[in-house]
N, C-alpha and C positions, 0 to 999 in steps of 0.2 A: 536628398537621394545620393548616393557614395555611389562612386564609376561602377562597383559590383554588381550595381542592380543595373547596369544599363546595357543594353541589347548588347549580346558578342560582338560582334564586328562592329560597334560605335567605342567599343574599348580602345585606348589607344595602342596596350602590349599586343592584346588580339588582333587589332588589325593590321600592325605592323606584320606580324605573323603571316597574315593571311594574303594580304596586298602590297609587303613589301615598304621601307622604310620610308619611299620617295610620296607615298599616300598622305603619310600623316602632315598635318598645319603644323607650324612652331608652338604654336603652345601644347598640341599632343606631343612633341619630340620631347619638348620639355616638361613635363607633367611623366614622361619616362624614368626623364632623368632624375624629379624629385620624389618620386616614386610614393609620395603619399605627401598630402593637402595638411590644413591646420582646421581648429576648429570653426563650424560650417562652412568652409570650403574643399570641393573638390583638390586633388593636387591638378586637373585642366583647369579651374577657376582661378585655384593658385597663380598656373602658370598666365595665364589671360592679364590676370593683375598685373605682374610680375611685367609683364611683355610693355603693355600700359605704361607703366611705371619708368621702363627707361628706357621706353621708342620704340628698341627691336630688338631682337633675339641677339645680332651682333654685338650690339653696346651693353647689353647685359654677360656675354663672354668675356668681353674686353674691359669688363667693369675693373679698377681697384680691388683690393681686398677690403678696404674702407664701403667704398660705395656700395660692393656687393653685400656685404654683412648689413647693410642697412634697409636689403628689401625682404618684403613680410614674409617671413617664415624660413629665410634662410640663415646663415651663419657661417663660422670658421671653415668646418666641416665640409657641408657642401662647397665652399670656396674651394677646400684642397680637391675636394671628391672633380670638380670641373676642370683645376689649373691640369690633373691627371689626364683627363680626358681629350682635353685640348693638345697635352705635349703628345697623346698617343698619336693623335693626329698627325700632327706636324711628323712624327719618326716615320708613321704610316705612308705618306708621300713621300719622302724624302728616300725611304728604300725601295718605294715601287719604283720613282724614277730610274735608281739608282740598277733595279731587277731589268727594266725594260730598256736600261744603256741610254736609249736615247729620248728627247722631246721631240715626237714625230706631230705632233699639234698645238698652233698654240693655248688651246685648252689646257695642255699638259703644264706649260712653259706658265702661266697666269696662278693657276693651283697651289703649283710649289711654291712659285715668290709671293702666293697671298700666305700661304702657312707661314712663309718666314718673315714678314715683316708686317702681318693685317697689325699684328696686337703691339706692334711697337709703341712706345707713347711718346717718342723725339724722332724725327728723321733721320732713316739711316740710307744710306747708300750702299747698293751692294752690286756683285759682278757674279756671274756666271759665267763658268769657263767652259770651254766646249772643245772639242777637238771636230776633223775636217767632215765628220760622218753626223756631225751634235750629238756625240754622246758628252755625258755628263764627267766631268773634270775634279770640278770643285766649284764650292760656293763659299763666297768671301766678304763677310761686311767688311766694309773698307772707310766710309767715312761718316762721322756724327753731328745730328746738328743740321740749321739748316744749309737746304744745297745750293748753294751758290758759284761763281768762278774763283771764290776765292778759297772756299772749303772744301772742293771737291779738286785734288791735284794729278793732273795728265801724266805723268813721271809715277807716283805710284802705282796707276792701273796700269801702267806698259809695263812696269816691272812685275806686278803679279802675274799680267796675260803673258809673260817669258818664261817665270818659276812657273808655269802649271802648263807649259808648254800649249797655248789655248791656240789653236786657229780661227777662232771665234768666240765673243765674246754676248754676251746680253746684259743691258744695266737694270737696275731695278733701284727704286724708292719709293718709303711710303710717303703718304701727306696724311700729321695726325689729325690732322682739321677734319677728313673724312671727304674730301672732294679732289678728285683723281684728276683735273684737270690740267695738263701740264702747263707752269709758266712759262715767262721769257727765257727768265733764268735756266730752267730743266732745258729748253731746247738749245737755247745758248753753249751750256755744258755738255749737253750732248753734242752739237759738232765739235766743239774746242778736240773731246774726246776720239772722235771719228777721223777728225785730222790725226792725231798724235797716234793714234791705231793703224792707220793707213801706211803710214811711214815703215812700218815692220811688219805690212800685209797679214796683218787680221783685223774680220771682218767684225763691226759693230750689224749685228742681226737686228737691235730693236731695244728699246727703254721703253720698259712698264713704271706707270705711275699707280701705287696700289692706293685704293682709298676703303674707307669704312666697310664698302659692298660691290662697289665696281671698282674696276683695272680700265686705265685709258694706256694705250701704245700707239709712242710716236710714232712708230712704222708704220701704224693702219692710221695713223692721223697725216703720214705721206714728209714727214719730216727727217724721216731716215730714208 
């Protein structure tokens, strides 16, 4: 049976339609996106395999173009057709923040530094500059690799948070591993950095550790 024959509102386009996007499971969102299945399968069976295949809708985004070309029914095509969709994303946040001046939550503040570093595949460190109200400044990867106190240096971030004129700063990194839990190290770095910021009175607000699917913050873990 092809999704056509299947009750309106069990469709996945119709019922996005009807119910709104936040209705549909991962494999209807995706079964959108491949808009049509292969032989005897639906494109939701498609997508069901698909999901199967490489855990979860996330690691299937953040696939390779290697890895991704290698699940059934997909290719080059669909890889650019996503890498698209993904960077729509990412632009989509980045000027909403940028429209609404400020991060008045941190929902808002987690969102953006997940667009910009979930799909990284090496650690990057990055800063968030603020000024005295948080509105949005700039955002700056700043260092590659992993983060440790010897890779990550207190003298560049003081220098950036002075060119962007920042009163406030927020750190962020991801962990490619896919587990957000912060080390020694990441808290360690984070005071080293809290000291050297303090000396030129701006405030470190908080270090997000982005993972796979959740965001851990040193702040709400009381470390800041």
């Amino acid at each position: 049976m092809s999704i056509t024959d299947w009750p309106e509102l069990e469709r996945p386009r119709e019922k996005l339609l009807s119910r709104g996007a936040a209705s549909l499971s991962d494999a209807e969102l995706l079964a959108i996106f491949l808009r049509t299945g292969t032989q005897g399968l639906t494109a939701v069976d498609l997508s069901r395999r698909l999901l199967k295949q490489f855990g979860s809708l996330n690691s299937l985004m953040h696939a390779s173009q290697p890895e991704f070309c290698q699940g059934h029914g997909l290719g080059k095509a669909k890889y650019a057709q996503l890498q698209a969709v993904l960077e729509m994303a990412r632009r989509y946040l980045h000027e909403n923040i940028r429209h609404k001046n400020a991060l008045n939550t941190p929902d808002d503040t987690k969102q953006f530094l997940k667009s910009k570093l979930a799909h990284q595949q090496r650690e990057v460190f990055a800063c968030l500059y603020l000024d005295t109200k948080h509105h949005v400044l700039a955002f700056e990867e700043l260092f590659f690799g992993t983060i440790d106190g010897a890779s990550v240096h207190p003298r560049e971030v003081v220098k950036g948070a002075l060119a962007n004129n920042a009163a406030a700063v927020i750190f962020a990194h991801n962990h490619p591993s896919g587990n957000p839990t912060p080390s020694q190290a990441d808290i360690q770095v984070t005071h080293q950095l809290i000291e050297a910021l303090k000396l030129i009175d701006i405030r470190v607000l908080d270090h997000l550790i982005i993972g796979s699917g959740d965001t851990s913050s040193l702040a709400e873990l009381g470390h800041i």
